[in-house]
C-alpha positions in Angstrom: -38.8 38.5 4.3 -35.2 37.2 4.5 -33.3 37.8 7.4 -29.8 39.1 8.2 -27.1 35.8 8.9 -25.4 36.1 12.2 -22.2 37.1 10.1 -24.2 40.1 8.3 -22.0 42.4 9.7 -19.6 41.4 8.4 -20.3 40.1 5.2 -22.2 43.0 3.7 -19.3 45.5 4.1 -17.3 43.1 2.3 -20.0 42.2 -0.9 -18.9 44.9 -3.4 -20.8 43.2 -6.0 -24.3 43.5 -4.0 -25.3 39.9 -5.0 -27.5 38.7 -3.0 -30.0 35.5 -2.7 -32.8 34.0 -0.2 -30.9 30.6 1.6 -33.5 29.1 3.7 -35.1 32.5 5.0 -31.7 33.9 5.1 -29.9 36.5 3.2 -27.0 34.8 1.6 -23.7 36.3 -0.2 -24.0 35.0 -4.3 -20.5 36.9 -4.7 -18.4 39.7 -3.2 -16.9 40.9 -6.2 -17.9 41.3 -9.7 -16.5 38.1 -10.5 -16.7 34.6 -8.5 -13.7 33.0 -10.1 -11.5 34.4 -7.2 -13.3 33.0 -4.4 -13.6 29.3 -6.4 -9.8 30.0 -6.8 -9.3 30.2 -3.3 -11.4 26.9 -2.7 -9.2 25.1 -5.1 -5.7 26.8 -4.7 -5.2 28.5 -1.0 -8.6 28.1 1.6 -11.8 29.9 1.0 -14.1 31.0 4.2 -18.1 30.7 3.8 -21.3 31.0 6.1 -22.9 27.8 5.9 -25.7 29.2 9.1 -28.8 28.8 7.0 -28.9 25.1 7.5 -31.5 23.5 9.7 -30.2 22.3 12.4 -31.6 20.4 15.0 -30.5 18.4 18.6 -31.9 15.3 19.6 -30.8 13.9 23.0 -32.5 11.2 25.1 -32.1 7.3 25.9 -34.1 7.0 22.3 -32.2 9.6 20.3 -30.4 7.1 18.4 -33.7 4.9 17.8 -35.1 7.8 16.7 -32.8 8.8 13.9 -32.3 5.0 12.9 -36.4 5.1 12.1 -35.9 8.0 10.5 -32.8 7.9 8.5 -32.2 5.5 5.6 -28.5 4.5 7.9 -28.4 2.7 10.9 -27.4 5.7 13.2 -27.5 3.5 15.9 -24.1 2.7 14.8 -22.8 5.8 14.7 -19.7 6.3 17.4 -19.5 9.0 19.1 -17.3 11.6 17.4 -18.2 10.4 14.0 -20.3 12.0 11.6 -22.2 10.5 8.6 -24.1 11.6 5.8 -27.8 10.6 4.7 -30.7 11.1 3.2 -34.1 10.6 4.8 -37.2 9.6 3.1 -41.6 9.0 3.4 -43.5 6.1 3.2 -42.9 5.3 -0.7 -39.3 5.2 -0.6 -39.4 9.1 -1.6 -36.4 11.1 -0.5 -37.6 14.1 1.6 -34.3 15.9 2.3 -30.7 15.1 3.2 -27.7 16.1 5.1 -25.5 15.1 8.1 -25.9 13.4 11.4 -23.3 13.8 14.1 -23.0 12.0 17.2 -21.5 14.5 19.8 -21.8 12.2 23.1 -23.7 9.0 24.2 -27.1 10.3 23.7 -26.8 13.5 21.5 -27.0 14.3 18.0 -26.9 16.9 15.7 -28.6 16.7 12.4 -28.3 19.4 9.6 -30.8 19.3 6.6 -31.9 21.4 3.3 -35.3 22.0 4.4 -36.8 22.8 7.6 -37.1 18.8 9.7 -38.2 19.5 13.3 -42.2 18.2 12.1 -41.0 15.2 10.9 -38.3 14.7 13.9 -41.3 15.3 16.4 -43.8 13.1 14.6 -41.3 10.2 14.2 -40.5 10.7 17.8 -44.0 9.7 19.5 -43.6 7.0 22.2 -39.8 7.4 22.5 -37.6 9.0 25.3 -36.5 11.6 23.6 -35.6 15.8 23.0 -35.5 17.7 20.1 -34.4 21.0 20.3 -34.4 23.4 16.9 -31.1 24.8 17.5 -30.6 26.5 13.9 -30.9 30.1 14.6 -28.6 29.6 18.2 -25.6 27.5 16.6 -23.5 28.8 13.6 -21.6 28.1 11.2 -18.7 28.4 8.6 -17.1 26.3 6.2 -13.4 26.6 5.9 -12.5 24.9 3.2 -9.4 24.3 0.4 -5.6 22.9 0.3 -4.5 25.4 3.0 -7.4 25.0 5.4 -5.8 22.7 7.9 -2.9 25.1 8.1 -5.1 28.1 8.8 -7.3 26.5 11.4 -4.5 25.5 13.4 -3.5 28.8 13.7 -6.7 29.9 15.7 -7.9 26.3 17.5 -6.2 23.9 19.6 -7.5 21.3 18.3 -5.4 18.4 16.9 -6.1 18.5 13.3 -3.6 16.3 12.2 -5.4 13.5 13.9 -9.0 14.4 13.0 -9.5 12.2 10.4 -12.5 12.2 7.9 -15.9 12.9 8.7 -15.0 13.3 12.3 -15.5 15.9 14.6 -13.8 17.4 18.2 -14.5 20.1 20.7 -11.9 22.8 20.8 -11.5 26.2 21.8 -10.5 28.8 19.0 -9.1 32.3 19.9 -11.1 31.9 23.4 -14.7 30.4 21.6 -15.5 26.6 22.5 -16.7 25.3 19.0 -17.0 21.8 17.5 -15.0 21.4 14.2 -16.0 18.6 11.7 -13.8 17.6 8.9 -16.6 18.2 6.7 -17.6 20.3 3.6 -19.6 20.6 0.2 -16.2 21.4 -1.3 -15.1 17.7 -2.3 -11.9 19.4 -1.1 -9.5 19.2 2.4 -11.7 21.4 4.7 -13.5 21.9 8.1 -16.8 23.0 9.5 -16.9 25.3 12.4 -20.0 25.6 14.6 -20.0 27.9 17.6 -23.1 29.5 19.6 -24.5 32.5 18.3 -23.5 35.4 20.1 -19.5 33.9 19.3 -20.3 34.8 15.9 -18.5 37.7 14.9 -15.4 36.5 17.2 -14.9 33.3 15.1 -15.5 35.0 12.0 -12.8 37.3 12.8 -10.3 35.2 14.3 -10.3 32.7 11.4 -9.9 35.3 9.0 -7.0 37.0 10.7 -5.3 33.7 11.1 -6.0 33.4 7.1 -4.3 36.0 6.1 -0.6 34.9 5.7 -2.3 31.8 3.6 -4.1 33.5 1.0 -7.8 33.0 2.8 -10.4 35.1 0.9 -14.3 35.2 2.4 -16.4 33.1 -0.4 -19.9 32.4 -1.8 -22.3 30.6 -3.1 -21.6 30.7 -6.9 -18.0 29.3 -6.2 -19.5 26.9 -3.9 -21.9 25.5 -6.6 -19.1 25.4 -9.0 -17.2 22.8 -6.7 -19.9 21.3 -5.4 -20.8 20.0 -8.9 -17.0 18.7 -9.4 -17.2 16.9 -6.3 -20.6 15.3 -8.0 -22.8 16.7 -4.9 -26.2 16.6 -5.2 -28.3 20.0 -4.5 -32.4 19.8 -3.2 -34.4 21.3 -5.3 -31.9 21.2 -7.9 -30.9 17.5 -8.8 -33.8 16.1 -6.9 -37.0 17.6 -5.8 -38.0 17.0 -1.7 -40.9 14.8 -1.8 -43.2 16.6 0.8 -42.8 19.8 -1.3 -44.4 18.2 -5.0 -47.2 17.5 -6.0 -46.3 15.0 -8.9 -45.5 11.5 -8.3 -43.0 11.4 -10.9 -40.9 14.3 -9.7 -40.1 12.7 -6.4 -37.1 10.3 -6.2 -35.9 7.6 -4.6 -32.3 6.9 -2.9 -30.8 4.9 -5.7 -32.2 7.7 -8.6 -30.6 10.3 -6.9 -27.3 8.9 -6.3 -27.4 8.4 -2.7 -28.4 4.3 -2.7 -25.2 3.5 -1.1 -26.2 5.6 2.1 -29.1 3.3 2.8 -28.8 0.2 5.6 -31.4 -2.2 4.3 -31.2 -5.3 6.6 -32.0 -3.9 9.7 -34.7 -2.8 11.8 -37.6 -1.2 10.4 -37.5 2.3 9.4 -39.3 5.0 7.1 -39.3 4.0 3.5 -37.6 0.5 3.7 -40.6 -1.6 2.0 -40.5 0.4 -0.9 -36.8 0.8 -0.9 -36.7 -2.4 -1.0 -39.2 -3.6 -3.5 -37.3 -0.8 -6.2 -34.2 -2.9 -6.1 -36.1 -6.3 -6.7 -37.4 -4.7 -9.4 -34.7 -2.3 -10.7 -34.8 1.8 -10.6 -36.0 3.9 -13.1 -33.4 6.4 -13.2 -29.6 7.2 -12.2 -27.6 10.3 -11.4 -24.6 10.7 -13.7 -21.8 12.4 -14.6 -21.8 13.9 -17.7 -18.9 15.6 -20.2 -19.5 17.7 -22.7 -17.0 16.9 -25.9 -14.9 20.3 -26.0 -14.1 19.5 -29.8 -17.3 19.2 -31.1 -19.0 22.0 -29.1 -16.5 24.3 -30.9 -17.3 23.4 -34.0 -20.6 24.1 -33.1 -19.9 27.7 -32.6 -17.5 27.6 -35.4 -20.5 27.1 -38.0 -21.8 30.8 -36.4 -18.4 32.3 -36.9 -18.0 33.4 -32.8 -16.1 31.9 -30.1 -16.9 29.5 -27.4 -18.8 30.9 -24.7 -20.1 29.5 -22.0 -21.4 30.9 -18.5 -18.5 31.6 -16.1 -20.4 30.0 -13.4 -22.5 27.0 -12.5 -26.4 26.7 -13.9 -29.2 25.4 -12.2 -31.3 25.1 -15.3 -32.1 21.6 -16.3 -31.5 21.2 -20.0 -32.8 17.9 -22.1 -30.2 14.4 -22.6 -30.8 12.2 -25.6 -30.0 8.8 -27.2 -30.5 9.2 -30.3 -33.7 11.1 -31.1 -35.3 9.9 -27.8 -35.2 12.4 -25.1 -33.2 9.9 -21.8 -32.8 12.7 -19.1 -32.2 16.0 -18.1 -28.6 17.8 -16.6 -29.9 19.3 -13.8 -26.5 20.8 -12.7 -23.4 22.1 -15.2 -20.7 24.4 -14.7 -17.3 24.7 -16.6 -14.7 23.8 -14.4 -11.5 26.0 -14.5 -9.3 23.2 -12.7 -10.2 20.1 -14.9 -10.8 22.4 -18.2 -14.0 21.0 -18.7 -17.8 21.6 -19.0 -19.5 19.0 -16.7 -23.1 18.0 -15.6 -24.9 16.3 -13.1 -27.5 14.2 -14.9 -30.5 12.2 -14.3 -30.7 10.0 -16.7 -33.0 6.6 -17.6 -31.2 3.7 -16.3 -31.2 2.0 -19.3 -28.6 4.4 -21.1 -26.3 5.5 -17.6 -23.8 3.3 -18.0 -20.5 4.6 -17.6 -18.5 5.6 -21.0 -21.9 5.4 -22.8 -22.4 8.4 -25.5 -25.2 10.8 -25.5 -26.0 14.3 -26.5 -26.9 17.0 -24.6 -29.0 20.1 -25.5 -26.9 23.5 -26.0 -28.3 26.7 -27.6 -26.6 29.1 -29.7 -27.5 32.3 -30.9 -30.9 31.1 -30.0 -30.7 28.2 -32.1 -31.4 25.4 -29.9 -28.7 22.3 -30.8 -27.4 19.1 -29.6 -23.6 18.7 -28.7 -21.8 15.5 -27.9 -21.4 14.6 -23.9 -20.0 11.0 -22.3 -21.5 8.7 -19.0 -18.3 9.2 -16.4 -17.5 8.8 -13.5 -18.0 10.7 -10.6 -16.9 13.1 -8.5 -15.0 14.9 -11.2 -12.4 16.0 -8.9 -11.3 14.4 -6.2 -7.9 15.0 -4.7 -6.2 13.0 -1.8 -6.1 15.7 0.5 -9.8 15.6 1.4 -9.1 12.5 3.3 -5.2 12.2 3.8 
């Protein structure tokens, strides 16, 4: 059964919509009023607050910490600084990805790695022979996301930490209203934002103090249906989603490498062994199968799709999940595994996985869409990605 989040308390007097899902064991906010498009507002426009304490999360210290990760991950972690954070996917034998996330190096010999799916078995098995700890620190460290335009201004309300010289994918200790927390200049946004992580029992405290510092800056608690929309126009990749964890299927053709899922540029191949390199690299002597996309759905023609019914354009106010069928020409190429319509950009967008072949930016496809139960094909276009990208999130 799902359990409470360390921020339940407060949370559930606020979610007037009672819209609620499972996140990693944990029950997770979908909305907290009857409509999301608020809350993504407040991600794109002013700063938007969420609980981001379902991740795994998991501390390795030791002399071998860093040798461990570097087996592990697909980057060379033993190049990691201290203060710097990274993100990276890890992956089996066959080159498969099993789950990904971030790796931060908080001192010398100690790291903190978040992931998708629950990691300490594969941490502990990869860690025979080594001088090393690994502690599973997910339910005693929290977490929330601050993240949009204004949420520099609003941390440095509550912290004393120097934001204007914590650059990208960085982190620093600092103390906020009285609570020592790390902040990373992090997110799932594709936006300017921050990731606060304090211990548990300083839960409520830092949920409280950052939202009374928001409050002259527009800062609205948000959710996971405005977080997929902008995850999707930041081109982010979701497990179980875009990609499918290896360890979890059963089907060799559902599992994915690296370079199918979009994340080949995270991998260090010319270095010391690690999980998954052989087969890594035999795929790129040989070419991958598949690509993830960016996909946009021609706004003229979908209307006069809906034009031949005699109704409006309607599409879902938020993002789907449901993968829907790509084609060249009669031939089935790939699947959308994430859309949304995105109210900044005035757009419907996917994330697609599509045959190599035909994923070429600017090529033209068509993309299943169903109306009035008639199931149809509307025009969509190979670009780039993310969708949305605005200075800010490194400036």
């Amino acid at each position: 059964m799902p359990q409470p989040s360390p921020f339940h308390e407060r949370t559930a007097k606020l979610c007037q919509s009672f819209q609620w899902k499972e996140w990693a064991g944990r029950v997770a906010v979908c909305r907290y009023q009857s409509s999301h498009e608020p809350e993504y507002y407040a991600f794109r426009e002013s700063a938007g607050l969420i609980d981001i304490s379902p991740l795994y999360k998991y501390e390795v210290r030791g002399r071998d910490a860093a040798a461990l990760l570097s087996r592990m991950m697909v980057r060379d972690i033993s190049k990691l600084q201290v203060g710097r954070v990274t993100y990276c996917c890890w992956c089996d034998d066959r080159g498969k990805v099993l789950d990904d996330g971030t790796v931060t190096r908080l001192d010398d010999n100690e790291y903190r790695v978040t992931a998708a799916e629950p990691t300490y078995h594969w941490l502990s098995r990869l860690s025979r022979g080594l001088e090393v700890e690994i502690e599973d620190v997910t339910n005693s460290i929290v977490a929330l996301a601050l993240q949009g335009p204004l949420s520099r201004a609003v941390l440095q309300q509550c912290s004393d930490a120097d934001l204007d010289d914590l650059k990208f994918f960085r982190t620093t200790k600092a103390r906020l209203d009285g609570i020592d927390v790390w902040i990373t200049r992090t997110g799932y946004t594709g936006d300017l934002g921050y990731e606060v992580w304090a211990a548990r029992e300083n839960a409520l405290a830092m949920w409280d103090a950052i939202i009374d510092a928001g409050q002259a800056y527009g800062l609205r608690p948000c959710a996971l249906d405005a977080l997929d929309m902008t995850r999707i126009e930041a081109g982010f990749i979701l497990a179980g989603v875009d990609y499918f964890p290896a360890a979890a299927e059963v089907l060799e053709a559902r599992k994915s490498t690296p370079d199918e899922i979009g994340l080949g540029w995270t991998v260090n191949l010319d270095r010391d062994p690690f999980v998954g390199q052989a087969a890594i690299r035999a795929e790129r002597n040989r070419g991958s199968k598949w690509k993830m996309v960016g996909l946009e759905v021609d706004w003229a023609k979908l209307e006069a799709i809906y034009d031949r019914y005699d109704l409006p354009t309607h599409l879902p106010a938020e993002a789907c999940r449901t993968a829907v069928p790509v084609y060249s020409g009669r031939r089935q190429v790939g699947q959308a595994t994430s859309h949304t319509w995105s109210p900044i950009l005035k757009k419907q967008i996917c994330l697609a996985s599509i045959r190599t072949a035909n994923a070429a930016i600017g090529t033209e496809l068509t993309i299943e869409h169903t109306v009035d139960y008639d199931r149809l094909r509307t025009a969509a276009k190979i670009v780039k990605t993310p969708f949305f990208n605005p200075e800010r999130k490194r400036s």
